[in-house]
N, C-alpha and C positions, 0 to 999 in steps of 0.2 A: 592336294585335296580339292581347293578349286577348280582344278584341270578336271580332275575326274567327274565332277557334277557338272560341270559344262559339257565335257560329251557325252552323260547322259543325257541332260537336258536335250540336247542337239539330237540325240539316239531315237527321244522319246518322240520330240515334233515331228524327228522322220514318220516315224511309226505312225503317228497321226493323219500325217498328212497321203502317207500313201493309203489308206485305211478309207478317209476319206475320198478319193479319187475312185477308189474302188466301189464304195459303198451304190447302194443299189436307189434311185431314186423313186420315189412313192410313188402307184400308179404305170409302171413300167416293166415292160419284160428284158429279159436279158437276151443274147444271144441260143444261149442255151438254154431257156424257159421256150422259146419261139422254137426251138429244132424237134423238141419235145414235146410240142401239141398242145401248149398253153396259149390260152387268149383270156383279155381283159375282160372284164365285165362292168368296169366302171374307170373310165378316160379321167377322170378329172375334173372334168370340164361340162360335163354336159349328163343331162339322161339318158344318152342314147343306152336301148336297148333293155328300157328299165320303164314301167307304167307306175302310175301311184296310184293304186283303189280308189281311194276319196281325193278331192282338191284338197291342195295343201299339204302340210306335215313336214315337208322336207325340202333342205336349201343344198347349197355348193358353196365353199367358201376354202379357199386356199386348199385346193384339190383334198376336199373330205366332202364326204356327203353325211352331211347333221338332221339328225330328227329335231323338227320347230314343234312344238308344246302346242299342240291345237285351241282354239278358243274355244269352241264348243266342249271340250273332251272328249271327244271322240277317238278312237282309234283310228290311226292314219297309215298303213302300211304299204310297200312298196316293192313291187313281185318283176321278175324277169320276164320279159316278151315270149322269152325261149325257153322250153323243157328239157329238160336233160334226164340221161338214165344214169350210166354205170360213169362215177366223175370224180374225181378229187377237187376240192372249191377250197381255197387259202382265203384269206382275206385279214386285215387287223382290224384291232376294235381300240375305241379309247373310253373308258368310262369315265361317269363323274359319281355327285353324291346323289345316291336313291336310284342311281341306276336300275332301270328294268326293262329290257329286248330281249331281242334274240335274233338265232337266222334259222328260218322255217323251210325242207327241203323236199324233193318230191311232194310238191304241193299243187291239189287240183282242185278244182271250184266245186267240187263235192261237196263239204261240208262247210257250208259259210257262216259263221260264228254269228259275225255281224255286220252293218255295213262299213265297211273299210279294211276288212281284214279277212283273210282265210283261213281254217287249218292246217296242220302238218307235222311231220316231223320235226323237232326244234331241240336246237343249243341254245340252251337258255344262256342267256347273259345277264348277270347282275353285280351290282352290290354289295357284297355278304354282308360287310361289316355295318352299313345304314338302310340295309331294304331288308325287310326281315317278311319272309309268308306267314299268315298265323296256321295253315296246319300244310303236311308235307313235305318241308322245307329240305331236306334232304336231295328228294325227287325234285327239286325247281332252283336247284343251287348254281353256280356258276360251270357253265362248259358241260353238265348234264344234259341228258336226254328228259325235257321236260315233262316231270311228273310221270316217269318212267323206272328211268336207271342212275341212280347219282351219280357222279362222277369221282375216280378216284384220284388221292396223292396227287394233288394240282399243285403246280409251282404259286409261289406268289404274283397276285396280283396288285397292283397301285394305282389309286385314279389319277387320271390326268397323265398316264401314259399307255405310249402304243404297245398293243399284246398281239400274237400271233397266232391264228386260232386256223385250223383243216376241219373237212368234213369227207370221210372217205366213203363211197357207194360203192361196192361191188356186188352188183346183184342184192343178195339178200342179207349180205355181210357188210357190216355200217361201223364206222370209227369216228372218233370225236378227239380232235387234239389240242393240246392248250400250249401255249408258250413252247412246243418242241419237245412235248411229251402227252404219249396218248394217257387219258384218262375217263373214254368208254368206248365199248366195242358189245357185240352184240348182234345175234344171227335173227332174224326177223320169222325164219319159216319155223324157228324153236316153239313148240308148245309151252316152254317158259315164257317166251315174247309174249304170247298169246293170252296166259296168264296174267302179264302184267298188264297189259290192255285192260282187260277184264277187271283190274279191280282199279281203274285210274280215269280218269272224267271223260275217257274218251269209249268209256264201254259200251256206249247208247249208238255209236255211230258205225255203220255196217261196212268192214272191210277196211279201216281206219290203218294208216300206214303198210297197206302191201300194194301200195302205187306201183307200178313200174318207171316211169319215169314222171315229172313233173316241176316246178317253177322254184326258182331259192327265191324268197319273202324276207324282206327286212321289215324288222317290227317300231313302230313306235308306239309304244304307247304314255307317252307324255312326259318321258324323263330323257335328261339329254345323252345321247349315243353319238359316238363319230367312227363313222367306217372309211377307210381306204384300200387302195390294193387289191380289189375282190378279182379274183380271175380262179379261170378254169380250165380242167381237162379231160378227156376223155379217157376213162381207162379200159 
């Protein structure tokens, strides 16, 4: 009986240890992520490739890029150098409590909200359980299309740990994925889209998401977020 729990024991740390060897580390492409026409969009280490609207907002700290809580309250948000059209964008998120971002996508300085931040298509990222909207809340939930299309059948989420989130562009065909399950999709040229447009905050604004191509925005707005891993590809 001994015998046999010690070469499990021995079986399992195998299991572990090759597991780890293998595991993929944050902020890195694999050989076959790089054959495949992925590239980084956030090293680690630095901002390259990445501007921030307003001063401030945001640090580096053991390869994550964290939203800092502005003094002023201001909105602080932080947009790609580079536009991009038809892409798949991976990236993880780590929330905390009151959580409230998001990642903003073909985004063009069209409609500027306010100073530090711009419009666009958005994965909202929240909180469920301690950020609550007082009206909408469906439309602005986690891994939806904000204030648009809720998001369905989403795995669990947990704060204080890393989730794996996709954004797919094909033209005018758009996906949203959470933890390794899509839960929104949706064709933009639909006169449903069109409709929902029409009846959600962004009615007032003329031509409002039929960008063809434009900038992924990370949002601060004063609650803490940690992103890593953000890369992309051309589809």
């Amino acid at each position: 009986m001994n015998i046999s729990r010690s070469c499990f024991n021995i079986i399992l740390l195998q299991g572990i240890c090759i597991f780890g060897a293998f595991a993929q580390s944050p902020n890195t492409l694999t050989k076959q992520e790089k054959a495949l026409g992925w590239s980084l969009l956030f090293d680690g280490k630095t901002f390259n490739g990445w501007k921030k609207i307003a001063d401030g907002g945001w640090e580096i700290k053991n390869g994550e890029l964290l939203a800092v809580k502005p003094e002023n309250g201001k909105q602080m948000d932080i947009i790609t150098n580079n536009q991009f059209d038809n892409f798949e964008l991976s990236f993880e998120f780590k929330i905390s409590k009151e959580t409230n971002s998001g990642v903003k996508y073909l985004v063009t300085n069209d409609y500027e909200a306010q100073k530090g931040t711009f419009l666009g298509l958005e994965y909202q990222i929240l909180d469920e359980v301690n950020f609550k909207y007082p009206e909408r809340g469906e439309l602005r939930s986690l891994a939806s299309l904000y204030d648009l299309i809720s998001a369905d059948k989403k795995p669990p989420v947990s704060l204080q740990h890393w989730n794996t989130a996709r954004i797919v562009v094909n033209n005018n065909h758009i996906q949203h994925w959470l933890n390794g399950l899509k839960v929104v999709e949706y064709d933009r040229s639909t006169e449903s889209f069109k409709s929902l447009i029409e009846k959600s905050k962004y009615r007032s604004l003329k031509n409002f998401g039929k960008s063809k191509k434009g900038h992924i925005l990370l949002q601060n707005e004063g609650s803490p977020i940690a992103f890593r891993s953000i890369k992309i590809k051309s589809i």
